[in-house]
N, C-alpha and C positions, 0 to 999 in steps of 0.2 A: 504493500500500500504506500510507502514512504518513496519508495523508487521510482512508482506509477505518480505520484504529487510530484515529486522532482521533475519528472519529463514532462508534466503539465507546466510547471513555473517553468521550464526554459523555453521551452513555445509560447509562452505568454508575451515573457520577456524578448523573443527574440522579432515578435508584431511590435512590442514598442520601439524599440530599435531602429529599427525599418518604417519608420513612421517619423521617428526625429530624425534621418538620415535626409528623409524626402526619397527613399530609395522604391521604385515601381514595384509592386506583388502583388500577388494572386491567390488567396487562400483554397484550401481544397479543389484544384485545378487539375483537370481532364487534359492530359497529355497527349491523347491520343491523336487528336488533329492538329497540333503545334509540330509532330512530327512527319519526316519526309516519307516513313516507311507505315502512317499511319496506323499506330498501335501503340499501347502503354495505357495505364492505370491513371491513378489519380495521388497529385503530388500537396501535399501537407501545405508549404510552402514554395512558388513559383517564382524565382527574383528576378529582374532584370536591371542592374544599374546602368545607370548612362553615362559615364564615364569611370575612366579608370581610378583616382580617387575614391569613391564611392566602393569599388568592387575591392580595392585591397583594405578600406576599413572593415567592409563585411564579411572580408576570407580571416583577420583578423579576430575577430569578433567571433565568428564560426569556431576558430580553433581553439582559444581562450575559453571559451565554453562548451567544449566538449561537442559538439553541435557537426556529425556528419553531413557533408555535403556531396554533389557531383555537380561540376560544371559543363555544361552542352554548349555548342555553337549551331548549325544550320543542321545536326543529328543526321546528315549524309553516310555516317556511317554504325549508328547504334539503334538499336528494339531494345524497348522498353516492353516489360511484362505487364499484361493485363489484372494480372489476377493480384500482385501487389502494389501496396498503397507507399508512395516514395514520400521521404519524411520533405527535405530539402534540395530541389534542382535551383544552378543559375543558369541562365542563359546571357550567354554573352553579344547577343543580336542589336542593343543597342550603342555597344563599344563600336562607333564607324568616325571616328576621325583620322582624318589624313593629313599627310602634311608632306608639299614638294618644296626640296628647296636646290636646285640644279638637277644633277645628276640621282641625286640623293633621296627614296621616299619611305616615312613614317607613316605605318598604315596600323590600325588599334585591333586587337584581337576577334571582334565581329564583324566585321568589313567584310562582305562576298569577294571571295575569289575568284569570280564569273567580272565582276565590276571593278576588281583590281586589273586583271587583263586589259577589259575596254578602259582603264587609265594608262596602262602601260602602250598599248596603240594609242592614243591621242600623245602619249611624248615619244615614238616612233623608238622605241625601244624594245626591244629581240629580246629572246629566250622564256619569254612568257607565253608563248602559243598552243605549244601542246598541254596547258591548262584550262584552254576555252571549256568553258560547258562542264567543271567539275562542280560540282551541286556544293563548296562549303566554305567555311570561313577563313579567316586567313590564319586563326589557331590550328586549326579541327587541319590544316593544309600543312602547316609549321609541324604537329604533331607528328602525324605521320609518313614526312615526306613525303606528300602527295604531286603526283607525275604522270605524266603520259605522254609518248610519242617523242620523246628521247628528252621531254624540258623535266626538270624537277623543280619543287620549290623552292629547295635547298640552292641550287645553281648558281643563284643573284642572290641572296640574303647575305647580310653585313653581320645583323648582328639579332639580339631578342631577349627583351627585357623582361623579367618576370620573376615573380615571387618564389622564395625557397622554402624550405623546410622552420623556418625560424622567422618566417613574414620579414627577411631584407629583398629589399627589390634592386634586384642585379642584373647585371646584361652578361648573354656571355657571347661571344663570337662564335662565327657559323663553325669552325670546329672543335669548339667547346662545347657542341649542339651534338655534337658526334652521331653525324648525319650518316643513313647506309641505306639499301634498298626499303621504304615504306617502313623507315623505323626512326628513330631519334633518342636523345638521352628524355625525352619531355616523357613519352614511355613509361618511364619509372617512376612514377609520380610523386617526383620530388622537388619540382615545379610547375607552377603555372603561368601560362602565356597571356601577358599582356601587350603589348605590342612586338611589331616585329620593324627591321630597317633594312628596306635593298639596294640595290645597284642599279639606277638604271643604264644600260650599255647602247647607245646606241645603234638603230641596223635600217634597214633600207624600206622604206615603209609599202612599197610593193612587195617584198616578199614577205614581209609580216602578213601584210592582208593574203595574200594567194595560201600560207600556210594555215592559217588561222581556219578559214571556209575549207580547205583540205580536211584539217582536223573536225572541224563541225559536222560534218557532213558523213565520214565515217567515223564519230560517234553514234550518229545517229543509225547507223547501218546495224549495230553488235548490241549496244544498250534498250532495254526497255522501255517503252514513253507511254505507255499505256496503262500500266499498274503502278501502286506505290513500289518503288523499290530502292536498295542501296547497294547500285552499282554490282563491281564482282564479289562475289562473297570470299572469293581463294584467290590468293594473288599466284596464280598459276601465267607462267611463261610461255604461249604456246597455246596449241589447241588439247581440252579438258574430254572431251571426247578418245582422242587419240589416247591422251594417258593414262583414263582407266580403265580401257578396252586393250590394249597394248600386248597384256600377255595371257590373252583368252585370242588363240590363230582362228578358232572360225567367228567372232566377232570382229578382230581385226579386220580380217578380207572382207567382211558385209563391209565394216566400215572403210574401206578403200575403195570398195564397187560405188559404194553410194557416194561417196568423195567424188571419185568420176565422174557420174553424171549427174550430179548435182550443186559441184561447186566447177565444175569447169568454166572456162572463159565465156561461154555462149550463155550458160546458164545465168551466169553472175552478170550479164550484162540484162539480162530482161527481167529478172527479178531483182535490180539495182534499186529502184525506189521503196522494191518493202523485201528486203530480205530477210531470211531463216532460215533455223536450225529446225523444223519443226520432226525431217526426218528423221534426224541423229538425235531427238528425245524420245522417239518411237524406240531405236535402237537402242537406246540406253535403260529407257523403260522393260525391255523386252528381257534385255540379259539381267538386270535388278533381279527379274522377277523369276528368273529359267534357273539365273547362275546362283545366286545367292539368297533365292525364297523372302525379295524384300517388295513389297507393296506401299509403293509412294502415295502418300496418304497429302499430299500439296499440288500442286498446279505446277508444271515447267515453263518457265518465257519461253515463251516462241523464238523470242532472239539470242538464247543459250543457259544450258542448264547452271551455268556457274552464274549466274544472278539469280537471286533469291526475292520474290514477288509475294506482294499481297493480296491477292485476291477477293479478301472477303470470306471466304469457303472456309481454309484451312485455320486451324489454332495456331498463335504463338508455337507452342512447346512443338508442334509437328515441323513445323517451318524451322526450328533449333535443331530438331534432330535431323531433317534433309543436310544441314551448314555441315553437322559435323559427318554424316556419313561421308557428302561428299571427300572433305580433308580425309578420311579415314580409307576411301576406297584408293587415290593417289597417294596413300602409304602413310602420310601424313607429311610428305614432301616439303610443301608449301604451308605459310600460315597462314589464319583466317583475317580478311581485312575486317568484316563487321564484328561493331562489339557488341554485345548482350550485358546490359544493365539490371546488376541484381543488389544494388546498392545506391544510397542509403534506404533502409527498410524502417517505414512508419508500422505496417504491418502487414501480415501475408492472408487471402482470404482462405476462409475454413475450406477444410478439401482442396488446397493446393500446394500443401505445406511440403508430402510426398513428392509431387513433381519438381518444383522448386528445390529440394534437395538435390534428386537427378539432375538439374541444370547445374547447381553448383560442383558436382562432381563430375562431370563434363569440364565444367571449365578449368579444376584445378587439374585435371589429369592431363587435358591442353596444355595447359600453362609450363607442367611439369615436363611434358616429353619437349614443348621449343627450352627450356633450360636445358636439358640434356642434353641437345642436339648445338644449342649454343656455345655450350662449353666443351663439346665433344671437337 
């Protein structure tokens, strides 16, 4: 009873707070259409500060009292659970200040990185292109080394200021950031991103534009736009089809015949405006189901099975368990880019306690085989 009044007074107190702050919230707030993948419960507390100021008093204030939080940005890459109530989310969507001064730009942790590109073409500045059309913030981007089509975010960044372990607000330079393939030190969450500082390089403002609509255009060919979804679920190198069909020879050959006549040149040119994978989910569905007695209980995009979609149809926990078989069927090669948010917990609903355990041992046993494989 004493412990249950404690966590009443620090939720009391932490609405007065956020009241004298002048800081934006949202009590008992429905996550579920704030997000990109359209799913998630209902959050205690919903923050959003408008500047940076305001969010390092409040992460301050959070930690000083005990008070678990999770910071989101544009959620391009995280599902939120349905069936739990999240005590504390910030969103970082109203941090959009920027600031050019030559060469040099200062852009605030929630800034889109869709609208950081179209700044970096208006100063005809290169190496931002193969960014166009990633759905997220300039943290959520920072975070994970977000990249496509040979640019990274990493590539031009100077520098990235943000909070540590002990609320000093430090910058560290980009290989203090110890950038690598869709991973960074931010990772380890031992700090938070408040701004970031790049380079702009100047480049030839015709090939920016002619790269840029290259890039848009097959995005638009491989990615989904029809369901909620976040992007590739596996940061697989290559085509995912191929690699976990690869050492089963009479799927393989299906999958080489059907390769032929359906991704050849003739092919790929008349179904250029709406192309698909639709037959190589058939093929994938077929061997699931022949080779290893599994019944996909979710929907596949039409535009490849390694995006993971919402449809409506399927639960959360089913769409969980597709993410990992798939990593699990490519040996576990590759890690998974989407994360599953099963923290901070206001509370869990009755009858969901059991599956929610399985998620959580999913994800440490994840967790535990990329250590292994890291330090291996």
């Amino acid at each position: 009873m004493f412990l249950l009044k404690q966590m009443i007074n620090k939720y009391n107190n932490i609405e007065v707070f956020l009241l004298e702050t002048k800081c934006l919230f949202f009590k008992d707030y429905l996550l579920k259409y704030e997000t990109i993948f359209k799913a998630g419960g209902i959050v205690k507390f919903f923050i959003k500060p408008d500047n940076i100021e305001k969010i390092v008093r409040l992460i301050k204030y959070l930690r000083k009292n005990n008070l678990g939080f999770k910071i989101i940005g544009f959620t391009s890459n995280v599902i939120f659970l349905e069936e739990v109530t999240y005590s504390i989310i910030i969103s970082t969507k109203l941090l959009k200040d920027i600031e050019i001064e030559r060469d040099i730009i200062k852009v605030s942790a929630g800034y889109s990185l869709q609208e950081f590109v179209r700044v970096a073409i208006l100063n005809k500045s290169k190496g931002f292109e193969g960014l166009e059309g990633i759905p997220a913030s300039i943290a959520g981007a920072v975070f994970m080394n977000a990249g496509a089509y040979g640019n990274s975010i990493s590539d031009n960044l100077v520098s990235v200021d943000c909070i540590d372990i002990n609320n000093n607000i430090i910058s560290l330079t980009n290989k203090e950031c110890e950038f690598s393939y869709r991973n960074s030190i931010f990772k380890s969450g031992k700090y938070i991103i408040l701004q970031a500082t790049f380079q702009f390089n100047k480049g030839t403002l015709n090939s920016i534009e002619k790269k840029v609509e290259i890039f848009h255009i097959a995005r638009h060919s491989y990615q989904d736009f029809v369901y909620p979804n976040l992007g590739s679920m596996i940061s697989i190198v290559g085509d995912i089809y191929y690699y976990i069909l690869r050492n089963n020879k009479v799927y393989l050959l299906r999958y080489w015949t059907l390769k032929f006549f359906y991704k050849n040149p003739l092919v790929k040119f008349i179904k250029r405006k709406k192309p698909d994978n639709v037959v190589f989910n058939k093929l994938l569905t077929k061997y699931l189901k022949k080779e290893k007695g599994i019944i996909l209980q979710n929907r596949l995009s039409t535009k490849n099975s390694n995006i993971l979609i919402n449809d409506g149809t399927a639960k959360i926990e089913s769409l969980i368990d597709y993410m990992f078989l798939m990593h699990d069927l490519m040996n576990s090669k590759f890690h998974i880019e989407n994360e599953i948010i099963t923290e901070p917990i206001y509370k869990i609903n009755e009858g969901f306690e059991q599956e929610y355990q399985k998620i959580i041992t999913k994800l440490s046993n994840y967790h535990n085989e990329n250590s292994i494989n890291h330090n291996s």
